[in-house]
Each structure stands twice: as C-alpha cells, then as structure tokens.
C-alpha positions as CSV (number, residue, x, y, z in Angstrom):
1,X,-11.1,138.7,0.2
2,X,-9.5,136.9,2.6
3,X,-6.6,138.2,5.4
4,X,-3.9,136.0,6.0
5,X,-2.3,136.3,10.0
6,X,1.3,135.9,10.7
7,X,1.7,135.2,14.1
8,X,4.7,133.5,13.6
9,X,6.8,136.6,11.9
10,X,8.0,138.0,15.0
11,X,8.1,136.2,18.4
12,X,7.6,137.9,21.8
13,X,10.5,137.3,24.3
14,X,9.3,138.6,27.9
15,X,12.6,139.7,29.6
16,X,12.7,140.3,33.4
17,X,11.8,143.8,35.1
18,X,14.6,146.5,35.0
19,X,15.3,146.7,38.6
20,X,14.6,142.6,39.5
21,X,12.2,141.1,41.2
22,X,11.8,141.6,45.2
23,X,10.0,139.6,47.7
24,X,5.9,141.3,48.4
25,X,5.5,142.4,52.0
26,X,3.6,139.7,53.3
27,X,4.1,140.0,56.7
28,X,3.1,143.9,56.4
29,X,6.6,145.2,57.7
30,X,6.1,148.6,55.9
31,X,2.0,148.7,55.8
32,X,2.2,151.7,57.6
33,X,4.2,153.6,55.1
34,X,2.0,152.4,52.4
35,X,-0.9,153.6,53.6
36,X,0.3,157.0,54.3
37,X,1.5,157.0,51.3
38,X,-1.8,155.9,49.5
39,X,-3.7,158.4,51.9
40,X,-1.7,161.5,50.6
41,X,-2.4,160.0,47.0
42,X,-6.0,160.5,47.6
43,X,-6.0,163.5,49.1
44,X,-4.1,165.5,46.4
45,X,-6.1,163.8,43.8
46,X,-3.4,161.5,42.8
47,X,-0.6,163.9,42.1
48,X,2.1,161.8,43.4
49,X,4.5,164.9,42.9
50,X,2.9,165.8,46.3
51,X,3.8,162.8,47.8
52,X,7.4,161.9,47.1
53,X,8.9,162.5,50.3
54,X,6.5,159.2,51.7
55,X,7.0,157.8,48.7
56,X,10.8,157.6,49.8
57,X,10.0,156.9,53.4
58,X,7.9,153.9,52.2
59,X,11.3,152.3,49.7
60,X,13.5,153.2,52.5
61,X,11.4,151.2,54.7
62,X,11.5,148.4,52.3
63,X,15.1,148.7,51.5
64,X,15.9,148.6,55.4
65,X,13.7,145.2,55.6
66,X,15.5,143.6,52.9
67,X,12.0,143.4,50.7
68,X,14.0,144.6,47.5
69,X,17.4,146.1,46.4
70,X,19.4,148.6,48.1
71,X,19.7,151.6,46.1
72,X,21.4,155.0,46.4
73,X,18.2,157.3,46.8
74,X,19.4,159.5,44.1
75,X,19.0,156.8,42.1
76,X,15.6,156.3,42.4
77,X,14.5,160.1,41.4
78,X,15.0,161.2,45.0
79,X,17.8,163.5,44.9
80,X,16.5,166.9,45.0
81,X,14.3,165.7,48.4
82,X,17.8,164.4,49.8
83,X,19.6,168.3,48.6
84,X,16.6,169.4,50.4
85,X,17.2,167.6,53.9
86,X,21.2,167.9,54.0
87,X,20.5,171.8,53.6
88,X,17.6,171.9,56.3
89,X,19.9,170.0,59.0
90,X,21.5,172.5,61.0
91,X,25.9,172.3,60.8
92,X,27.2,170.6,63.9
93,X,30.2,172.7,65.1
C-alpha cells in the first residue's frame, strides 16, 4: 500500500503581521518597563490580566520612542484602564 504526498495542491503564502513590523529596542529605551512588566508576570503566575496597566505603560513607552506604530490605546484593548484613569483624575474647576 503505498501513500502518495501532495505537497504541491495548496501553496503557503506568508503574509505580513497585522499590525506591521516595528524596529526591536536595541538600545534598551523602554527595558525598564519591560522588566516590570515581566516581574508582575512572574509574580501573579503569568496572569497577564493582572498586569495590563504595565503592559500599557511599556507600548506607551514604545509608541513615545517611535519603536512601533502609534495607536489610540483603545485600540489596543486598553480602554476600560483609560475609563478608569479619566474617572480617578479629580475635575479641574
């Protein structure tokens, strides 16, 4: 009994990442928030639901240093912790 492979029935065409590709951070401009970042990680046993709010701190760093896109926070699944701050900030009169 013999199996005959097709490889050449259907072809695999990579296509780029959904958001792009952005530069790494070789010259460690935002190290600092990645590390806290990867600290809470550990110390909630990798439930990043706990740390979203340095998870934002860390693409807001990268954002401000040009080392990808700039997008709207909401965007990026941030919204609620943005609500969150606008309500805490006490009205200027």
């Amino acid at each position: 009994m013999s199996t005959a492979m097709n490889f050449g029935s259907k072809s695999f065409k990579p296509r780029p990442p959904d958001k792009g590709a952005f530069p790494l951070d070789h010259f460690g401009e935002c190290s600092a928030f990645k590390e806290r970042f990867m600290e809470c990680l550990r110390d909630s046993g990798y439930e990043s639901g706990a740390c979203r709010q340095r998870a934002m701190a860390y693409l807001e760093c990268r954002m401000e240093r040009q080392l990808m896109a700039n997008e709207p926070l909401e965007k990026l699944g941030f919204k609620d912790l943005i609500d969150e701050k606008s309500e805490a900030k006490p009205e200027k009169l």
